[in-house]
Steps between C-alpha positions, in 0.01 A plus 500: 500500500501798753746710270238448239193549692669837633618632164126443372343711791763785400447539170131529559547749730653723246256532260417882525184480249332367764580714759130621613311605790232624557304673210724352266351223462208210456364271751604725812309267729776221492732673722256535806541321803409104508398482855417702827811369629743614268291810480533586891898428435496809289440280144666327296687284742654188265694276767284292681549171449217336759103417470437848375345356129423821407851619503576295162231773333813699540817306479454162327829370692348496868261200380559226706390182671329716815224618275409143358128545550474841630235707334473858562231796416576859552340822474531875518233780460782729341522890409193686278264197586701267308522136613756214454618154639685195438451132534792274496534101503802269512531117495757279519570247230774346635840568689680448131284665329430797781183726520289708266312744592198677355397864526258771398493900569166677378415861505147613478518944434125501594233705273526833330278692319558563149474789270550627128699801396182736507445365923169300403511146685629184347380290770701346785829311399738336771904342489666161591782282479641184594835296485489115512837406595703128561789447629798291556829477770812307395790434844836512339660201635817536683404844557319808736331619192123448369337629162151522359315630235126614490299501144215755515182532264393873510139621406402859505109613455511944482154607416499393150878398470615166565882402519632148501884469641729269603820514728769286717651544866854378565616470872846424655505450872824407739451343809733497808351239753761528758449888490123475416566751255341535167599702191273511146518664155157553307485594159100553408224537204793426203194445235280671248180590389320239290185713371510905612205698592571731184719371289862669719674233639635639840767351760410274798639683839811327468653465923780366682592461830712381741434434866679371819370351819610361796361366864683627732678280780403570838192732428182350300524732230537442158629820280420585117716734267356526200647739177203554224527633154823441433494457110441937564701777620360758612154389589479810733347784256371877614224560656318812314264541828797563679637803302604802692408905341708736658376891597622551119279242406791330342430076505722238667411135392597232806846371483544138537805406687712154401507415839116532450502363167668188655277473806198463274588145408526408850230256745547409837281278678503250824291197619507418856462165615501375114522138593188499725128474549478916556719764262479885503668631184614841453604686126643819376510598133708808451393560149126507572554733835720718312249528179194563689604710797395820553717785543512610877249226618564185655242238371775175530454388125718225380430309866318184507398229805343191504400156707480128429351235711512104449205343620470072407539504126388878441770784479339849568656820311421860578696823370457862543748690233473865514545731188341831579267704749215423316526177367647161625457169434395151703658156345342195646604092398410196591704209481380130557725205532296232299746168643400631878864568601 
């Protein structure tokens, strides 16, 4: 069964045709953060496996029975006056049958004025879309390994466009519980368009990742590894802003180093005191610092912080993730235990 489940998870990660980031393809807003936790451990963290039932937005395997009747709402007032949040649900059925869990991410772009060809006004016209997903966790028996799938529904409302889409998330995660460690494989968005907004099908941003994690012994820390975009090398691309013109005026584009290259695909994040009442989580994302620094300027891009506190049945999420000098962002989340655990 393993040998199988493995061989499957390969061969999906080798399709190059859908190889996409950024710009490359539809539906972009399916590979933002879930929650302000995973958001102040630098994003896209896929290996906890606790209450967290907003997690499963991002790796269908981490469903489990500590979210049976957990129901979270989060929020974030993100870059350019665009909003976004997530709400996530999970019950469980039975301990044969395990949990499902229930999910939605919605993007509202906010309002823009319109206008024809020749600049007169077409009137005000605005952007949104939305993913209703469900999922489900399976335990191989016999074994340290869990897998889950998530089916998404996709709509897409551009001014006048609409899109209709579909897609599937596939999670592997390993877990170690004499070492507390955890280890996970996510494969994300393998789908399609139903309707376009023109008539041009395009590709769903197609992402995989793996991730580690582990609490350590003696200290009440819990450390996150997590490699992004791997189904892409190089993600790391020049930067034209950063050209150099000699006296000669002679151009030099930025050079891109593989150790650079390779560092790009790389978040770190820690939770301290991740079993408790009180956590302070800390992030890095070296492909967002390194794409939005600026040259000869220290503005810590890339770093991210945030807090959660456990009060009776309500679980209170804050995150601070910084991306620039002038603009950050603020991801709040509530979390309420409905069974009063």
């Amino acid at each position: 069964m393993i040998k199988r489940i493995s061989t499957f998870y390969f061969l999906l990660i080798a399709i190059p045709a859908f190889a996409q980031l950024g710009g490359e393809a539809t539906y972009q807003f399916l590979n933002l953060v879930s929650s302000p936790r995973q958001a102040a451990l630098g994003g896209k963290i896929i290996t906890n496996f606790d209450y967290d039932v907003t997690e499963a937005l991002y790796n269908p395997a981490s469903i489990n029975h500590d979210m049976h009747n957990q129901l979270a709402v989060n929020y974030s007032s993100y870059l350019g006056g665009v909003s976004y949040g997530t709400a996530a649900y999970a019950y469980t059925w039975d301990r044969h049958i395990q949990t499902f869990h229930f999910g939605v991410t919605y993007v509202n772009y906010g309002s823009f004025d319109g206008y024809d060809l020749d600049g007169n006004s077409t009137g005000a016209f605005n952007g949104n879309e939305t993913a209703i997903s469900a999922g489900y966790n399976y335990y191989i028996a016999g074994t340290d390994f869990y897998v889950g799938v998530n089916a998404k529904l996709i709509t897409s409302a551009l001014e006048q466009y609409n899109s209709f889409g579909g897609a599937l998330d596939f999670g592997v995660m390993y877990i170690n519980m004499d070492l507390d460690f955890h280890a996970a494989l996510t494969v994300r968005n393998v789908g399609t368009q139903f309707s376009t907004y023109a008539g041009q099908h395009e590709p769903l941003p197609l992402e995989v990742n793996f991730g580690m994690s582990q609490t350590l012994e003696n200290v009440p820390i819990r450390w996150h590894l997590t490699l992004e975009n791997l189904q892409k090398w190089p993600i790391g691309v020049s930067n034209p802003a950063r050209a150099t013109t000699d006296l000669e005026g002679n151009q030099t584009q930025e050079k891109v180093s593989f150790f650079n290259k390779g560092l790009r695909h790389l978040i770190l994040g820690a939770e301290l005191f991740p079993g408790r009442g009180f956590n302070v989580r800390l992030g890095y994302n070296f492909r967002r610092a390194e794409e939005l620094r600026i040259v000869d300027q220290r503005n810590f891009s890339g770093l991210s912080v945030g807090v959660g506190i456990k009060l009776n049945k309500l679980r209170f999420s804050y995150t601070h993730a910084r991306y620039t000098s002038a603009s950050n962002t603020s991801f709040f989340g509530l979390q309420i235990d409905l069974d009063g655990r």
